[in-house]
Backbone atoms as SQL, in Angstrom:
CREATE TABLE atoms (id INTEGER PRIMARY KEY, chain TEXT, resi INTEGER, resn TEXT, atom TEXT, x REAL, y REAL, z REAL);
INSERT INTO atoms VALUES
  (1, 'A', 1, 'UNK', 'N', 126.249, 105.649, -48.689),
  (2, 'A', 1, 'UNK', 'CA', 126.947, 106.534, -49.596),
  (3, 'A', 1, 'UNK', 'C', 126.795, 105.987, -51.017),
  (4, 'A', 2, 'UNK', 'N', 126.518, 106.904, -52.111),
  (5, 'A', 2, 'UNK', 'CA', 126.712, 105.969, -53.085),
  (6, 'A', 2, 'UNK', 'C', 128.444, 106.727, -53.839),
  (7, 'A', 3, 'UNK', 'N', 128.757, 105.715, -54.515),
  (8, 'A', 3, 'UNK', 'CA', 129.967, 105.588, -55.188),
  (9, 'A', 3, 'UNK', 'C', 130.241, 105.706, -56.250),
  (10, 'A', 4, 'UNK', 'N', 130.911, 106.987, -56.762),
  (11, 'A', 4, 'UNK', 'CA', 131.275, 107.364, -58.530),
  (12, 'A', 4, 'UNK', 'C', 133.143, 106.909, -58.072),
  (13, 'A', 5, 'UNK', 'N', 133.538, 106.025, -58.938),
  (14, 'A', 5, 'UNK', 'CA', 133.110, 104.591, -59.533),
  (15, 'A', 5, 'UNK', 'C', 133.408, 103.953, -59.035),
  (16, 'A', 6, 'UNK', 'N', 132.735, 102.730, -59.203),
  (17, 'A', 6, 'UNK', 'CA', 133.292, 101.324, -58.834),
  (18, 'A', 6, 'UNK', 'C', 134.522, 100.959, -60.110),
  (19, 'A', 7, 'UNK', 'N', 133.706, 101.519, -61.268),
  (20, 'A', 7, 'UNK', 'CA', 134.715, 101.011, -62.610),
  (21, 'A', 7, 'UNK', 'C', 136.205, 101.440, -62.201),
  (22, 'A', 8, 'UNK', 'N', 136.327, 102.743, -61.850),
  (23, 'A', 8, 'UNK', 'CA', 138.076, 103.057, -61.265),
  (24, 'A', 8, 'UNK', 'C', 138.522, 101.984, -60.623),
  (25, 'A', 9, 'UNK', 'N', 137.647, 101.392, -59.175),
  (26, 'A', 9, 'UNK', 'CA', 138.270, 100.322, -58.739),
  (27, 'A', 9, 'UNK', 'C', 139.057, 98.924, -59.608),
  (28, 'A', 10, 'UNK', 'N', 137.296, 98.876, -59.667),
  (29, 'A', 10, 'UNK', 'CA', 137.752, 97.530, -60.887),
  (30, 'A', 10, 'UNK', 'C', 138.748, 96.775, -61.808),
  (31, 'A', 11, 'UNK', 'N', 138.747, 98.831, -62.782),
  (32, 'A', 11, 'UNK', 'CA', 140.142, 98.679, -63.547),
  (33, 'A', 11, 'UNK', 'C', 140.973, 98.337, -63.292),
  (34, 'A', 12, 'UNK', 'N', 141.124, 99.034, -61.713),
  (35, 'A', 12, 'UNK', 'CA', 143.109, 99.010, -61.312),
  (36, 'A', 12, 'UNK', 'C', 143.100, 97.386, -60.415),
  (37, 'A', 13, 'UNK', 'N', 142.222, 96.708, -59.800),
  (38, 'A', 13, 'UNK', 'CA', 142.065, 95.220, -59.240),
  (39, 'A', 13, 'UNK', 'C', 142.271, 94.261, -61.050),
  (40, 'A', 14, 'UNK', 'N', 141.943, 94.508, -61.763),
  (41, 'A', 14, 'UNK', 'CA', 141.965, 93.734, -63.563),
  (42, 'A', 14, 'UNK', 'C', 143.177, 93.689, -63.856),
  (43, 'A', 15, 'UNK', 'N', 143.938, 94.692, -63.305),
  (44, 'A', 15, 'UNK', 'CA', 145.313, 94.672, -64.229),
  (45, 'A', 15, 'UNK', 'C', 145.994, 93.693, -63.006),
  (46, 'A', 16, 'UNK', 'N', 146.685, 92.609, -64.119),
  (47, 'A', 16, 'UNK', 'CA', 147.503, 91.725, -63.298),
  (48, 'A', 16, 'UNK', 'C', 148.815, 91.721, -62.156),
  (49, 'A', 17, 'UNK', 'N', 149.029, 92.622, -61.967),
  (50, 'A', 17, 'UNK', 'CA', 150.115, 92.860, -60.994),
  (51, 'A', 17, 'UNK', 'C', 149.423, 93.701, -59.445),
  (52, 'A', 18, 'UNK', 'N', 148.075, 93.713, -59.895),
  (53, 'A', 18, 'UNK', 'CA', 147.629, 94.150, -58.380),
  (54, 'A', 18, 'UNK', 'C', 145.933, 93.432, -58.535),
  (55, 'A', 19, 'UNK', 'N', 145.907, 92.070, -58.917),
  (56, 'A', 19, 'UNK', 'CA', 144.663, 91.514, -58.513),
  (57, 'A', 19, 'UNK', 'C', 144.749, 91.082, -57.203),
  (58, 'A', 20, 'UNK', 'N', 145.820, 91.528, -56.506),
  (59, 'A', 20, 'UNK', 'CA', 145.619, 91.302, -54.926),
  (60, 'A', 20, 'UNK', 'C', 144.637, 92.255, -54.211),
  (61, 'A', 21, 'UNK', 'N', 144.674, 93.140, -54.985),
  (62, 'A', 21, 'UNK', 'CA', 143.812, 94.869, -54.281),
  (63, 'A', 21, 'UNK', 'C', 142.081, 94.204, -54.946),
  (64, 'A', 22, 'UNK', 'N', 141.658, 93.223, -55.264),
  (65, 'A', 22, 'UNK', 'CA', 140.437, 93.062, -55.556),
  (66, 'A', 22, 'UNK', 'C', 139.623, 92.772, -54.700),
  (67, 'A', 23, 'UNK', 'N', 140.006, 91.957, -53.820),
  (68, 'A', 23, 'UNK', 'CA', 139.165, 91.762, -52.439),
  (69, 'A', 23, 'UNK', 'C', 139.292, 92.705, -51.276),
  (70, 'A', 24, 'UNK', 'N', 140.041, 93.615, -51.116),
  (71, 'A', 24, 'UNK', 'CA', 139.670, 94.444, -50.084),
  (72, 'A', 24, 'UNK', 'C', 138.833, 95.866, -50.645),
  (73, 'A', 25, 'UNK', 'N', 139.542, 96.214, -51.862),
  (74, 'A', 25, 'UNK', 'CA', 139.049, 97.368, -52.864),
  (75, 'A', 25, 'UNK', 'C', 137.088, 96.597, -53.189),
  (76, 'A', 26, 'UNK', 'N', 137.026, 95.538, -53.271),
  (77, 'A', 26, 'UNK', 'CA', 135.362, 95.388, -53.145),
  (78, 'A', 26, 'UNK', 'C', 135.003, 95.240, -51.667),
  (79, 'A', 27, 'UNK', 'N', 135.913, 94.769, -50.264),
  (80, 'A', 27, 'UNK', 'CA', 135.427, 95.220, -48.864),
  (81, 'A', 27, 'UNK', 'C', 135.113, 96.383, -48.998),
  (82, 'A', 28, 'UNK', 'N', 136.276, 97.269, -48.931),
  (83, 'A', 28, 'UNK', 'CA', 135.869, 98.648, -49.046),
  (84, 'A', 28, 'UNK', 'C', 134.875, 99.383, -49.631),
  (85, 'A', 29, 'UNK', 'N', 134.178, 99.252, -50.920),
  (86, 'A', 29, 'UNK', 'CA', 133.037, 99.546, -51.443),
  (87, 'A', 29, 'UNK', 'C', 131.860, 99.249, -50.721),
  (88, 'A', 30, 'UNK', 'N', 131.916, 97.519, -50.640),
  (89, 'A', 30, 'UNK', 'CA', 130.488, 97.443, -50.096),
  (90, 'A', 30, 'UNK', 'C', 130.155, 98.016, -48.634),
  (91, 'A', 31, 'UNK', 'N', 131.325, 98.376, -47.716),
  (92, 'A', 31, 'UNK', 'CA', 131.518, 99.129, -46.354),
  (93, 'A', 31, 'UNK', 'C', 131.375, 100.559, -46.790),
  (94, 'A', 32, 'UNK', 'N', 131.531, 101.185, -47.846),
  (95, 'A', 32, 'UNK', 'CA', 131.428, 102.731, -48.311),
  (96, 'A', 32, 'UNK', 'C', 129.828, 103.184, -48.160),
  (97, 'A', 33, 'UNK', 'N', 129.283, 102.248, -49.077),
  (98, 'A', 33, 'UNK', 'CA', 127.962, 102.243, -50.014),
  (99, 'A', 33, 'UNK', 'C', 127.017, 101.949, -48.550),
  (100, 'A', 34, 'UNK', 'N', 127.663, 100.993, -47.901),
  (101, 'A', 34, 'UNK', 'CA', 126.215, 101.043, -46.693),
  (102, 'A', 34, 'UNK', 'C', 126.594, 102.047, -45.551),
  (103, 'A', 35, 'UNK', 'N', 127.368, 102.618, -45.875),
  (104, 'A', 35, 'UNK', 'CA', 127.913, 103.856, -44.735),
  (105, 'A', 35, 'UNK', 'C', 126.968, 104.850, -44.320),
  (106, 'A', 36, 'UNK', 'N', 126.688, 105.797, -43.897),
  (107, 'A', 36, 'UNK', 'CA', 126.324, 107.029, -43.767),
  (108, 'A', 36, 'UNK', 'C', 126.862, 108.020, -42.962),
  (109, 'A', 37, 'UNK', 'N', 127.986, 108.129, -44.099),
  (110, 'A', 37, 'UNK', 'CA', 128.980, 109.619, -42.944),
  (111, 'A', 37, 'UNK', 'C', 128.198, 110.837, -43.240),
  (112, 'A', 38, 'UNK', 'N', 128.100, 111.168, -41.903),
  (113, 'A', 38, 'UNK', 'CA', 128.078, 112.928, -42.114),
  (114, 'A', 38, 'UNK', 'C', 128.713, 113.659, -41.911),
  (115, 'A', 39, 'UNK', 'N', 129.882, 113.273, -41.140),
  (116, 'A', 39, 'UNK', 'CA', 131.208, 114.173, -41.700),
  (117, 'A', 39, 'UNK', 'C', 132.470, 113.323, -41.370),
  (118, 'A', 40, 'UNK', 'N', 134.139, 113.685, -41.137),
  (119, 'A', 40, 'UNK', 'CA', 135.160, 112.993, -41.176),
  (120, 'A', 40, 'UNK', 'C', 134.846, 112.394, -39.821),
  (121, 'A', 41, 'UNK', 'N', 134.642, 112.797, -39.068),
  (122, 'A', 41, 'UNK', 'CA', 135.130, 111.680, -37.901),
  (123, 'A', 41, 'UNK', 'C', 134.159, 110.370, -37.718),
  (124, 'A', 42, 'UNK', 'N', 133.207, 110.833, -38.665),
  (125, 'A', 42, 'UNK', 'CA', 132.315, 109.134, -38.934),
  (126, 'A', 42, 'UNK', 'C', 132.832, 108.097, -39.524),
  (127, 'A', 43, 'UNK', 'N', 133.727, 108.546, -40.192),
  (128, 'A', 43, 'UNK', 'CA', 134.934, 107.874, -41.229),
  (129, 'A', 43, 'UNK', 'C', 135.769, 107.211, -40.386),
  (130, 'A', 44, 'UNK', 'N', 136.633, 108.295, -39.422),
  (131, 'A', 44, 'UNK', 'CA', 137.809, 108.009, -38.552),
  (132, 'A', 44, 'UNK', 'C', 137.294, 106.860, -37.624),
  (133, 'A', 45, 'UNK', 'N', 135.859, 106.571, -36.908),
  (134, 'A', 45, 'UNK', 'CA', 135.527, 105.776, -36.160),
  (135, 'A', 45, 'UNK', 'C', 135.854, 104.459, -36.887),
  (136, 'A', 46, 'UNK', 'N', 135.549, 103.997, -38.020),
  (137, 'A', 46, 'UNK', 'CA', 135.205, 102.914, -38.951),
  (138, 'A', 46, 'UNK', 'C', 137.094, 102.919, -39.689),
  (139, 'A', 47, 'UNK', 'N', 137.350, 103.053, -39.715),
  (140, 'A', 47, 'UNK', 'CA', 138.895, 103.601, -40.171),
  (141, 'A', 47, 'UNK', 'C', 139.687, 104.517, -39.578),
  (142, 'A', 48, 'UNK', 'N', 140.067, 103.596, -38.442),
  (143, 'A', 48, 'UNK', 'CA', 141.485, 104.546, -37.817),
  (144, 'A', 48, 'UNK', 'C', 142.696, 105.416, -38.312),
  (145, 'A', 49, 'UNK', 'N', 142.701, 104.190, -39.308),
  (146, 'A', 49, 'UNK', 'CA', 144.156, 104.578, -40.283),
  (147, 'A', 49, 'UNK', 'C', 143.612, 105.308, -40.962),
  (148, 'A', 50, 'UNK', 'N', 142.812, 106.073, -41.488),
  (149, 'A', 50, 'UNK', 'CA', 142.542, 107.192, -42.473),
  (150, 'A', 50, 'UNK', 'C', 142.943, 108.606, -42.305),
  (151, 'A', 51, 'UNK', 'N', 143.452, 109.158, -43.454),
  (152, 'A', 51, 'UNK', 'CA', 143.541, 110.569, -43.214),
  (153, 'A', 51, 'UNK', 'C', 142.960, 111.398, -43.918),
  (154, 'A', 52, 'UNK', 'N', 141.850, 112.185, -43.110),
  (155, 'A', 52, 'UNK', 'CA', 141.208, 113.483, -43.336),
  (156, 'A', 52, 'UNK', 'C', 142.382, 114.423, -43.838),
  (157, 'A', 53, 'UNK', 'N', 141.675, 115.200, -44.883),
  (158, 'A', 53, 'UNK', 'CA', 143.063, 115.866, -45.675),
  (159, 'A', 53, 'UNK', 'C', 141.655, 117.353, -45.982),
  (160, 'A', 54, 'UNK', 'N', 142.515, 118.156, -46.777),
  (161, 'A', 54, 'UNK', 'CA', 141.325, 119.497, -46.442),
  (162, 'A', 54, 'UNK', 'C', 140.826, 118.985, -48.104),
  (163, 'A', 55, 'UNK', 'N', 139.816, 119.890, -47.785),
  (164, 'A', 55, 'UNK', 'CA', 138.636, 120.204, -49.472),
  (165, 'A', 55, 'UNK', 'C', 137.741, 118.460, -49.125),
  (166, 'A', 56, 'UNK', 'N', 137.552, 117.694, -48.034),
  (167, 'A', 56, 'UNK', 'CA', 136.557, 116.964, -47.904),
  (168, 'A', 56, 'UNK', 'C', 137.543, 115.449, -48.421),
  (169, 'A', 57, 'UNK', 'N', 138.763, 115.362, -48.759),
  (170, 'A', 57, 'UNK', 'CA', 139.592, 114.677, -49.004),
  (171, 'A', 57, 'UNK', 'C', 140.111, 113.393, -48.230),
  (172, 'A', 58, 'UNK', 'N', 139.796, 112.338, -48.586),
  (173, 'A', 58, 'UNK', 'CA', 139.753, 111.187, -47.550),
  (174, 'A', 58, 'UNK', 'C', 140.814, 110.078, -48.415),
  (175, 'A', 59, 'UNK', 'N', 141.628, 109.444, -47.497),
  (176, 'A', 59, 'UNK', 'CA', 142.945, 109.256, -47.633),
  (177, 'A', 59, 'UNK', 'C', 142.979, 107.486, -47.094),
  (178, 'A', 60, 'UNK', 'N', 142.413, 106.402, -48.030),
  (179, 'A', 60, 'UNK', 'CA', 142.483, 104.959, -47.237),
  (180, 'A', 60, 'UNK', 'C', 143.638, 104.340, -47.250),
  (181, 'A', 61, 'UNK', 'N', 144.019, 103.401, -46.474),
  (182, 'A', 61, 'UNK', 'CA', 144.933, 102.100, -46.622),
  (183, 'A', 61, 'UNK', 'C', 144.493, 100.904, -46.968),
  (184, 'A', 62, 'UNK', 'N', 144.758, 100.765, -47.620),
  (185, 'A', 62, 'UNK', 'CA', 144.355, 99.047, -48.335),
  (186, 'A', 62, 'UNK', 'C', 145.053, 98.291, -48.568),
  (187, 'A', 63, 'UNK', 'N', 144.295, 97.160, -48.187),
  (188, 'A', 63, 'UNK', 'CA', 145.488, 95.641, -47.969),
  (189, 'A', 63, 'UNK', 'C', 146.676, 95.876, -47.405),
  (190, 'A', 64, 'UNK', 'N', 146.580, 96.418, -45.943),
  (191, 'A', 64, 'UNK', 'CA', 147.814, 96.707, -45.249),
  (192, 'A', 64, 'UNK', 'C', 148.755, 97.443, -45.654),
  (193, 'A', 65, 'UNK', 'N', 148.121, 98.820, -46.215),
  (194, 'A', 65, 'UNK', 'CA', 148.834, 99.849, -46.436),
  (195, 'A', 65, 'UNK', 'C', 149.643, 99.602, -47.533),
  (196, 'A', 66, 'UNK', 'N', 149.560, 98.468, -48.460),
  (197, 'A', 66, 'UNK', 'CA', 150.182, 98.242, -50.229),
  (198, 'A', 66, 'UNK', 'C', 149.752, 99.119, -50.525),
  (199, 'A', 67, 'UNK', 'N', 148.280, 99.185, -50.845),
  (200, 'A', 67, 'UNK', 'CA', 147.441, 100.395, -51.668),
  (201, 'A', 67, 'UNK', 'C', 146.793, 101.498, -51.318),
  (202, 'A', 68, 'UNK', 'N', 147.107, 102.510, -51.419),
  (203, 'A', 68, 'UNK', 'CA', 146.114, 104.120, -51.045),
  (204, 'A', 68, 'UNK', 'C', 144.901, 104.045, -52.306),
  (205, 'A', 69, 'UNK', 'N', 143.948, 104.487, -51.330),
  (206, 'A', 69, 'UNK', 'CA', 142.470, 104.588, -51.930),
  (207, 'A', 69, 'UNK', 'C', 142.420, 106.216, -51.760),
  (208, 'A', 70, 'UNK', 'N', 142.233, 107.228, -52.645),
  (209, 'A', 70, 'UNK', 'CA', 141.830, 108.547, -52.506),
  (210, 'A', 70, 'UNK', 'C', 140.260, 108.935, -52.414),
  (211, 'A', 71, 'UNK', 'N', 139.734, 109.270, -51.845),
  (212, 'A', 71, 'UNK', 'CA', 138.326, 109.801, -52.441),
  (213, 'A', 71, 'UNK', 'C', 137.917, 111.070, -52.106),
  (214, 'A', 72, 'UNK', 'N', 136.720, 111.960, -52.326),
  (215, 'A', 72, 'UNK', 'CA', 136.431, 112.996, -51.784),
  (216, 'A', 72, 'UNK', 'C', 134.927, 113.129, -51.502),
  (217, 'A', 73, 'UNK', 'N', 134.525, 113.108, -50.282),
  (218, 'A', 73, 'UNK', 'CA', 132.964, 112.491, -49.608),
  (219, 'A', 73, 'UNK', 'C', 132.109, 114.062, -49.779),
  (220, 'A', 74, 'UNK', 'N', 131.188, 114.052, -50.800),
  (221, 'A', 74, 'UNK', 'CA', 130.351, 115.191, -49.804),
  (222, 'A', 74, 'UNK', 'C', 129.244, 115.092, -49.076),
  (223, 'A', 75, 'UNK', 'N', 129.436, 115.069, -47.918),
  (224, 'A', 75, 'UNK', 'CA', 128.381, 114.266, -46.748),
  (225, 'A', 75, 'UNK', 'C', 127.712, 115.213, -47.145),
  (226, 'A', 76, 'UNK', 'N', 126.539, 116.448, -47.503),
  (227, 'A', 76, 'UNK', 'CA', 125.373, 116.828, -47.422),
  (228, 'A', 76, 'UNK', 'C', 124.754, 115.489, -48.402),
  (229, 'A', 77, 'UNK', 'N', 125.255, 115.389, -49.426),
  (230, 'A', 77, 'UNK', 'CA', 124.400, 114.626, -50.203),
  (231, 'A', 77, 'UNK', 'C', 125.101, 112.630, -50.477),
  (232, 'A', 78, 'UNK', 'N', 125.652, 112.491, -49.640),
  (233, 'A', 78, 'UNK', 'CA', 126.565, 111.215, -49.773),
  (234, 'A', 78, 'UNK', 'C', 126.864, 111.144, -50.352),
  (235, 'A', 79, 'UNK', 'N', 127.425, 111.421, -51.116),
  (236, 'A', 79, 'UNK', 'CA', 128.400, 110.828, -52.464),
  (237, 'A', 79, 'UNK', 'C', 129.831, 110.390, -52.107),
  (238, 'A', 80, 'UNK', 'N', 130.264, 110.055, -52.405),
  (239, 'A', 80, 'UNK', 'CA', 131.878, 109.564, -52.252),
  (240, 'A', 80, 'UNK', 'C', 132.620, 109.459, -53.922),
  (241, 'A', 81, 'UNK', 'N', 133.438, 109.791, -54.395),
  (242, 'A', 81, 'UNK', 'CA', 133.542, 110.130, -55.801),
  (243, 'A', 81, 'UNK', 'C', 135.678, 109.303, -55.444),
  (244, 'A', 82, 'UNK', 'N', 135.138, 108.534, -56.035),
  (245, 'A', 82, 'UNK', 'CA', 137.292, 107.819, -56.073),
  (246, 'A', 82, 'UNK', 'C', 137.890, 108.930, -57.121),
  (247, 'A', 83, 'UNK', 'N', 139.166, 109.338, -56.544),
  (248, 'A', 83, 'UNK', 'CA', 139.528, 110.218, -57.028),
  (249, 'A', 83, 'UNK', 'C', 140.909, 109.265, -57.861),
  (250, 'A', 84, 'UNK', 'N', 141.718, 108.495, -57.174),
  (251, 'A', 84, 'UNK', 'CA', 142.918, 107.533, -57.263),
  (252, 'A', 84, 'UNK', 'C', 142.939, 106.182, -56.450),
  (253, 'A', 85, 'UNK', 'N', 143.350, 105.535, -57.466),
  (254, 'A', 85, 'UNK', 'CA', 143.752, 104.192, -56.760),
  (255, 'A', 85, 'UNK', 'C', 144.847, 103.913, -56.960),
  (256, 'A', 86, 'UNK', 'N', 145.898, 103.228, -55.970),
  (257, 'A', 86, 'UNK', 'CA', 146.947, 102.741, -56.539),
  (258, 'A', 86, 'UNK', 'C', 148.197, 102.441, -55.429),
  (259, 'A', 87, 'UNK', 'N', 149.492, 101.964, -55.882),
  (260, 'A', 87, 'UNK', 'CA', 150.365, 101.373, -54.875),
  (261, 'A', 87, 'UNK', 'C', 151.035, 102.618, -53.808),
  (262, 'A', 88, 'UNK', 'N', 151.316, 102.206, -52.780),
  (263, 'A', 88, 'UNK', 'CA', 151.850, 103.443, -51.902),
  (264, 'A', 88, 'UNK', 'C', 153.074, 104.195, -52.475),
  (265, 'A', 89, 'UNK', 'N', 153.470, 103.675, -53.310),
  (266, 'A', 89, 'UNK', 'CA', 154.232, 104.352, -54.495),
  (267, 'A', 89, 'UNK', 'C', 153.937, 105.505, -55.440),
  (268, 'A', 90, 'UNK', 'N', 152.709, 104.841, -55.734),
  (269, 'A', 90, 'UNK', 'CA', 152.263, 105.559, -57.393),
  (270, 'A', 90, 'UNK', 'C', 151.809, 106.986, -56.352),
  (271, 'A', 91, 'UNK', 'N', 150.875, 106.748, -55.138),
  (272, 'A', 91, 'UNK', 'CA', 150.306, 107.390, -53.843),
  (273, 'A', 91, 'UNK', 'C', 151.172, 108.748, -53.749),
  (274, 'A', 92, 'UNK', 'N', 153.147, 108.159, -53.605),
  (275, 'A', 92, 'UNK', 'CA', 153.780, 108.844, -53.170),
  (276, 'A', 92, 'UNK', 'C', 154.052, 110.149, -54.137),
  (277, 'A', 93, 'UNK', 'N', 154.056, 109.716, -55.139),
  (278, 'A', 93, 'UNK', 'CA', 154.156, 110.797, -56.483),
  (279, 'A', 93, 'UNK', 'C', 152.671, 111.889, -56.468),
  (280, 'A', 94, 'UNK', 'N', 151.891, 111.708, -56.218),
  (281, 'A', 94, 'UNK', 'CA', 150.181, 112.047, -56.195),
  (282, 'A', 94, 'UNK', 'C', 150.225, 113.518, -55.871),
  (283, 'A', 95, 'UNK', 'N', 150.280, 114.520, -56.502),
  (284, 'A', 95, 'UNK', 'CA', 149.358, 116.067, -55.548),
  (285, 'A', 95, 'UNK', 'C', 148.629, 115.731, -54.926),
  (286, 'A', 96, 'UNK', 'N', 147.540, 115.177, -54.196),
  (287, 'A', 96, 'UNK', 'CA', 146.125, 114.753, -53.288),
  (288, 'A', 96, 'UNK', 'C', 145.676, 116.286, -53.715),
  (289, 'A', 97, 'UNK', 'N', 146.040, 117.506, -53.528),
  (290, 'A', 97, 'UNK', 'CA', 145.551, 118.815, -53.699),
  (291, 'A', 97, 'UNK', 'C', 145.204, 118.716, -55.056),
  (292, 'A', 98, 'UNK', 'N', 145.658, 118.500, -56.084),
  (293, 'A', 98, 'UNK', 'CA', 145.292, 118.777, -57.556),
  (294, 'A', 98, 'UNK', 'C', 144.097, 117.666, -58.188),
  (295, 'A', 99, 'UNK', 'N', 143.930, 116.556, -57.008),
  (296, 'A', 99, 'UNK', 'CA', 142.811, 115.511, -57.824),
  (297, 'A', 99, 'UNK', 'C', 141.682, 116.121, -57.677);
């Protein structure tokens, strides 16, 4: 898959109150990028805890469910595009429909 952005990640692992999310938020990438989903349940195999959400909307847990990873995959052409990063908090406030 390739990945629009890594920089989203990055940013939110830089800021000091969540450089804990830096080492799984780069697991997660380099496990994205050598992926090849072709659709959700290629996802669900590799990530149990994920939730398929509609419009292609994919829903991670990170670092034991501290942090939600948003993205939206379009398997014809791999892409994976981060839509949000952030604490299961910031998560809880989120439309997922409006990103």
């Amino acid at each position: 898959m390739r990945i629009f952005t890594k920089r989203t990640l990055r940013e939110f692992w830089e800021q000091k109150k969540y450089q804990d999310s830096e080492q799984p938020l780069k697991a997660w990438h380099d496990e994205a990028k050598r992926a090849e989903w072709k659709t959700p349940h290629d996802i669900k195999e590799l990530y149990r805890s994920v939730s398929i959400v509609k419009n292609n909307k994919v829903i991670f847990n990170i670092h034991g469910n501290k942090y939600r990873l948003v993205v939206e995959v379009t398997y014809e052409n791999a892409h994976c595009y981060v839509l949000f990063v952030g604490t299961h908090k910031q998560y809880d406030k989120v439309d997922v429909d409006s990103l």
